[in-house]
Wavefront OBJ file of the C-alpha trace (Angstrom):
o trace
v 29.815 14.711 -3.567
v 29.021 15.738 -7.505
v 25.981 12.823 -7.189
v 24.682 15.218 -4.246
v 25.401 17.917 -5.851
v 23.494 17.098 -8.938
v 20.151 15.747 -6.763
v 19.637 18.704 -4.913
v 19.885 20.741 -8.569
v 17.344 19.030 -9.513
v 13.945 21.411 -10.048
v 10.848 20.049 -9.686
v 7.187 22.166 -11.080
v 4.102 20.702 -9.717
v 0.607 21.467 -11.540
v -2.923 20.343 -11.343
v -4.839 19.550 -14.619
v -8.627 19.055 -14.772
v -10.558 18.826 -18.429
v -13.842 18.984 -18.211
v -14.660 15.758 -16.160
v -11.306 14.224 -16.293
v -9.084 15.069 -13.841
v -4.722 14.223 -13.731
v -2.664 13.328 -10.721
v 0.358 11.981 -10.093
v 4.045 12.109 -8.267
v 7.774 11.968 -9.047
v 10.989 11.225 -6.642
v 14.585 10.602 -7.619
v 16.849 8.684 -4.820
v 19.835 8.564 -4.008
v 20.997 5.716 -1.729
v 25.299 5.134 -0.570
v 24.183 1.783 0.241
v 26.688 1.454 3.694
v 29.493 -0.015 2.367
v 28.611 -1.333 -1.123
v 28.315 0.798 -4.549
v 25.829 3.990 -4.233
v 22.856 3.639 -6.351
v 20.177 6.197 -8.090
v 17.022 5.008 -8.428
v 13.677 7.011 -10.024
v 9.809 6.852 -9.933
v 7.437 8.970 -11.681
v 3.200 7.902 -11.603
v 0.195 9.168 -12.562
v -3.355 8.495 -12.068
v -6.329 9.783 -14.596
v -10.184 9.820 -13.007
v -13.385 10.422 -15.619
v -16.238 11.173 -14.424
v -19.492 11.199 -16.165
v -22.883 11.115 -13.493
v -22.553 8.162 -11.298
v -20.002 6.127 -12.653
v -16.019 6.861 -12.444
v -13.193 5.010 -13.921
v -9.722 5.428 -12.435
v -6.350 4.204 -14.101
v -3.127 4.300 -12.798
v 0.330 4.352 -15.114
v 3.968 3.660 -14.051
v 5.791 6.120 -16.727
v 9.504 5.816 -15.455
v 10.246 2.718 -17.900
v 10.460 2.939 -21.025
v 6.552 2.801 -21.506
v 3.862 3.721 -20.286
v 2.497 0.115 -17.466
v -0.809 0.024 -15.965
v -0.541 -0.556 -12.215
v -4.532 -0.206 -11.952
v -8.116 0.298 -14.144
v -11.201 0.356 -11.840
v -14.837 0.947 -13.445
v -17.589 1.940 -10.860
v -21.235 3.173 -11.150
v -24.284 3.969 -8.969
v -27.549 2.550 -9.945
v -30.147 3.651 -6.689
v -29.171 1.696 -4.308
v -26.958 -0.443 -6.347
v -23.263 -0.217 -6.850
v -21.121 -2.330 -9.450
v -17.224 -1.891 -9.136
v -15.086 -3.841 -11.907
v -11.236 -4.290 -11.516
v -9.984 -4.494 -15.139
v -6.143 -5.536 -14.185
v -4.396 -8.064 -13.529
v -1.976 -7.616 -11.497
v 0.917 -10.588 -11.596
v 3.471 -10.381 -9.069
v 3.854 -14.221 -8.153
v 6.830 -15.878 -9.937
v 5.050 -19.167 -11.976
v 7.962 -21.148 -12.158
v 7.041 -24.981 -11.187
v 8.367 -25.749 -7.576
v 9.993 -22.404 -7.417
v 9.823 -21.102 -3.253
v 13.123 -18.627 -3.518
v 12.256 -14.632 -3.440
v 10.280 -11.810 -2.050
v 8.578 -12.816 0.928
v 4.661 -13.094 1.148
v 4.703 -13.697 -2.747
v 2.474 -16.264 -4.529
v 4.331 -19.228 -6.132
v 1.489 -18.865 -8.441
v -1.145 -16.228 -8.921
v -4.628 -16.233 -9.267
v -6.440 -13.693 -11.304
v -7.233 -10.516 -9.365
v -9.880 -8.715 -11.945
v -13.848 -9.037 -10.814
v -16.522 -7.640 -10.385
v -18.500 -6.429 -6.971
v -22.269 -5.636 -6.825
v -23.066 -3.786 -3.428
v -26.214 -2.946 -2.076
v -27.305 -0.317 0.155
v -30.189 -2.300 2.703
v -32.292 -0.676 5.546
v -29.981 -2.692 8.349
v -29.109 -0.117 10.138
v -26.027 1.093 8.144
v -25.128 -1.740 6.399
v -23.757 -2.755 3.491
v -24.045 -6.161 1.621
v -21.805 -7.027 -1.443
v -20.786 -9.979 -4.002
v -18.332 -10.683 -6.209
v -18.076 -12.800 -9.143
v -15.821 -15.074 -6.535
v -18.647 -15.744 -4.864
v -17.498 -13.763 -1.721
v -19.850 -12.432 0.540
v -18.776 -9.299 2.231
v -20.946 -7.104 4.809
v -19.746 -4.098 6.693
v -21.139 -1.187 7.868
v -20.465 1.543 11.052
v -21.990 0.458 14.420
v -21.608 3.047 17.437
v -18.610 4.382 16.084
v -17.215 1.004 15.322
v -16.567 0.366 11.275
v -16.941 -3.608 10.426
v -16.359 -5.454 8.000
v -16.988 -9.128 7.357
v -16.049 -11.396 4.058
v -17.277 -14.854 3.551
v -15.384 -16.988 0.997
v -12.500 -19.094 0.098
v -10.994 -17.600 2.804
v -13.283 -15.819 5.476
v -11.867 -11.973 6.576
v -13.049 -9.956 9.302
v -11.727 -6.535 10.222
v -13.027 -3.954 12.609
v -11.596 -0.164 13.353
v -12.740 1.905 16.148
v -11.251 5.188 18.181
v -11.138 4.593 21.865
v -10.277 7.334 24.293
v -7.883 9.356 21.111
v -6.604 5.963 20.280
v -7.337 4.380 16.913
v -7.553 0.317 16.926
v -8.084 -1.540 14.197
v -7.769 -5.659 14.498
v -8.313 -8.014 11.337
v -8.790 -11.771 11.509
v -8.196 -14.002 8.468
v -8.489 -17.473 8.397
v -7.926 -17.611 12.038
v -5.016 -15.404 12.199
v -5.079 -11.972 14.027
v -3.580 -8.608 13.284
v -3.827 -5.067 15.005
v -2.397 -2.140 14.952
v -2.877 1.040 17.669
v -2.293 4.672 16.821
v -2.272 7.457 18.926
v -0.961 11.046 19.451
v 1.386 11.737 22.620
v 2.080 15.443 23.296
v 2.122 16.452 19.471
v 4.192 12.710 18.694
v 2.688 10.298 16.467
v 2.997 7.019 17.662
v 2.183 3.303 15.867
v 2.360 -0.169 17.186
v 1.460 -2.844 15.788
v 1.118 -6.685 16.476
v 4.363 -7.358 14.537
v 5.990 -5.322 17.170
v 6.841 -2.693 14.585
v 6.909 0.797 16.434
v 7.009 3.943 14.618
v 6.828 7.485 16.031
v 6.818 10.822 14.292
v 6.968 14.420 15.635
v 7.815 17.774 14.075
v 6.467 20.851 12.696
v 3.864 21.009 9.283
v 6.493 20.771 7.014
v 9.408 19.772 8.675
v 9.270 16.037 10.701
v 11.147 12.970 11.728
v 10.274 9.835 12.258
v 11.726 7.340 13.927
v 10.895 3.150 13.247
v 11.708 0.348 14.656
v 11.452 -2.866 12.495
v 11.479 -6.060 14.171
v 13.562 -8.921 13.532
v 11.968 -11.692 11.027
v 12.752 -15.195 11.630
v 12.880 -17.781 8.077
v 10.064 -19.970 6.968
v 10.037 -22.493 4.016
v 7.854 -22.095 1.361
v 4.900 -24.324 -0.161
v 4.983 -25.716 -3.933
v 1.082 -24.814 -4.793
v -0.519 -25.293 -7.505
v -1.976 -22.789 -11.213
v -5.207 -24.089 -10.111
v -4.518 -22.894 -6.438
v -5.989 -26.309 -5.502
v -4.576 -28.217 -2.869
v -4.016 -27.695 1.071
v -1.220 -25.594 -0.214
v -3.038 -23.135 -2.446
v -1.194 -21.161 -5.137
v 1.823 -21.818 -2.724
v 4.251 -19.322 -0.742
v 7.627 -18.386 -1.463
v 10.631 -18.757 1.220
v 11.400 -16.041 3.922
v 14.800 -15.270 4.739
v 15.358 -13.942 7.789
v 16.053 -10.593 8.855
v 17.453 -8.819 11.939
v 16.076 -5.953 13.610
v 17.335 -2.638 12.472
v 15.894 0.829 12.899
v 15.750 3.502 10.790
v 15.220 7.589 11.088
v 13.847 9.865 8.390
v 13.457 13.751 8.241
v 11.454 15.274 5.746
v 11.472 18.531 4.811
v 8.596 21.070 2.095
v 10.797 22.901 -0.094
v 9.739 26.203 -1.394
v 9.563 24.882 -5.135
v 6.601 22.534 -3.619
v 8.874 19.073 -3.553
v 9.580 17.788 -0.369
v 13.634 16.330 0.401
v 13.863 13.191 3.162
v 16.907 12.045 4.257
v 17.026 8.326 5.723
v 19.313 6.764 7.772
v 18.942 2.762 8.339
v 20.923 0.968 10.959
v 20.093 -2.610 8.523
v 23.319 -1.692 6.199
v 24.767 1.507 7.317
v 22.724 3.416 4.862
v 21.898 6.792 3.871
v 18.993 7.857 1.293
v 18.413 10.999 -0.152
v 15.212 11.796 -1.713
v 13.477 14.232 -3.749
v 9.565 14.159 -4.476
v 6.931 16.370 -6.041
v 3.050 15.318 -5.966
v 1.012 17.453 -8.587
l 1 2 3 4 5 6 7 8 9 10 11 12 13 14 15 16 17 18 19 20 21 22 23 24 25 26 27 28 29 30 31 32 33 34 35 36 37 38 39 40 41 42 43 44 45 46 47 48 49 50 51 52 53 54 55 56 57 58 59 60 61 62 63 64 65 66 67 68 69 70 71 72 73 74 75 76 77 78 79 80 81 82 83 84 85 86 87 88 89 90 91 92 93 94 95 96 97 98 99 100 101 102 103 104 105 106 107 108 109 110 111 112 113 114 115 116 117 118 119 120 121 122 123 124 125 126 127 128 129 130 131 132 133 134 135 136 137 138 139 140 141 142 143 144 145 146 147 148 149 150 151 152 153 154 155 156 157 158 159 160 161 162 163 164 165 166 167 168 169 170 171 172 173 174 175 176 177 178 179 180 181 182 183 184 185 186 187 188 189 190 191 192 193 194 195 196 197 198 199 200 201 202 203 204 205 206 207 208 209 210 211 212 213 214 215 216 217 218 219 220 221 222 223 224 225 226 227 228 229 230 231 232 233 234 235 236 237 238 239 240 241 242 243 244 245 246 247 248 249 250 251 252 253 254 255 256 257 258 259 260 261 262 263 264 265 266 267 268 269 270 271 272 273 274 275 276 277 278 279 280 281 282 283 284
């Protein structure tokens, strides 16, 4: 009870900041989770994002600052020559775990990791409302908006198509890479937000501005061995894949609630360990 206690004494101030063409964002939450059964557990998360500005080209970082330093999560450079457009990623993010044969941990990881900074010239042509880009990859990527259909189509190392459209107040969107197929559908039911998508995951949220719940239900996962790739990402196995352990099914319910101090309080309930998480955020 005195770990409740102290959350909800916490105060949170939110503020905007702007200095002449740099402008400061960012968001804090502290949580507080009973974990079911097993020890409760506090956990925090503070981030901020700076954007400068100067004519046509902007440069946004992002900066985890609830460690004991300040990390870069993300450093993108863009600029607008007529119809040209050059957008540099300047981090690297590494999240696969480079140990040789190693296939235990988070699911959909990268045994190893390829380097994710480049650079992307676009250019605006007279096709209709097309777009045509490259990256230093060698990727080819077009997309566009046809009769209220938005496409987009990447041809590489590994060949990407997605497509969005609204059809009759419901919002599709279906991507296809390397011959595998994914959609999701979204619509609005008598003032109920509902989501399904091709994982069978169903989530639907209803309330008030202000005050909602929503209610999702994740589906079960079943366990998959992973691939030893290679640095080089060579091989039929790539940069490899780590092992999924399966998971069963297990729903979960969240109300959220604006508090007059301009944080927001959820409360979570998950049927997957008995759980209950409290959380306080502020975005500023």
């Amino acid at each position: 009870m005195k770990k409740l206690i102290a959350l909800f004494a916490t105060t949170a101030v939110a503020s905007t900041a702007a200095v002449g063409s740099v402008a400061l964002s960012g968001s804090a939450s502290v949580s507080y989770d009973d974990n079911g059964t097993a020890a409760s557990s506090t956990s925090y998360d503070a981030d901020m994002t700076i954007v400068g500005t100067a004519g046509g080209t902007t440069l946004t970082a992002s900066y985890d600052m609830d460690g004991t330093s300040l990390a870069t999560t993300a450093a993108d450079l863009s600029t607008t020559i007529g119809p040209v457009t050059i957008a540099a990623d300047m981090f690297d993010e590494v999240s696969g775990n480079t140990a040789t044969g190693s296939t235990e941990g988070t699911a959909g990881e990268q045994i190893y990791e390829s380097t994710d900074t480049g650079v992307t010239i676009s250019l605006d042509v007279p096709i209709g409302d097309a777009t045509v880009a490259l990256d230093n990859s060698g990727n080819v990527i077009l997309s566009g908006a046809w009769s209220g259909v938005t496409l987009s189509h990447t041809v590489g190392d590994t060949t990407v198509t997605t497509a969005g459209v609204a059809l009759a107040g419901v919002d599709v969107n279906v991507t296809n890479k390397a011959g595998a197929t994914t959609w999701d559908l979204a619509t609005t039911v008598s003032g109920i937000d509902i989501t399904l998508a091709s994982t069978q995951k169903v989530t639907a949220a209803f309330g008030l501005a202000g005050n909602t719940m929503t209610v999702s239900s994740i589906p079960s996962v079943a366990s998959t061995t992973g691939s030893a790739g290679t640095a080089a990402g060579t091989g039929t196995s790539g940069y490899g894949t780590r092992t999924t352990n399966s998971v069963a099914s297990y729903s979960t319910v969240a109300i959220t609630r604006d508090l007059t101090s301009g944080a927001s309080l959820t409360a979570t309930y998950s049927t997957f360990d008995d759980s209950l998480t409290l959380k306080a955020a502020v975005t500023f």
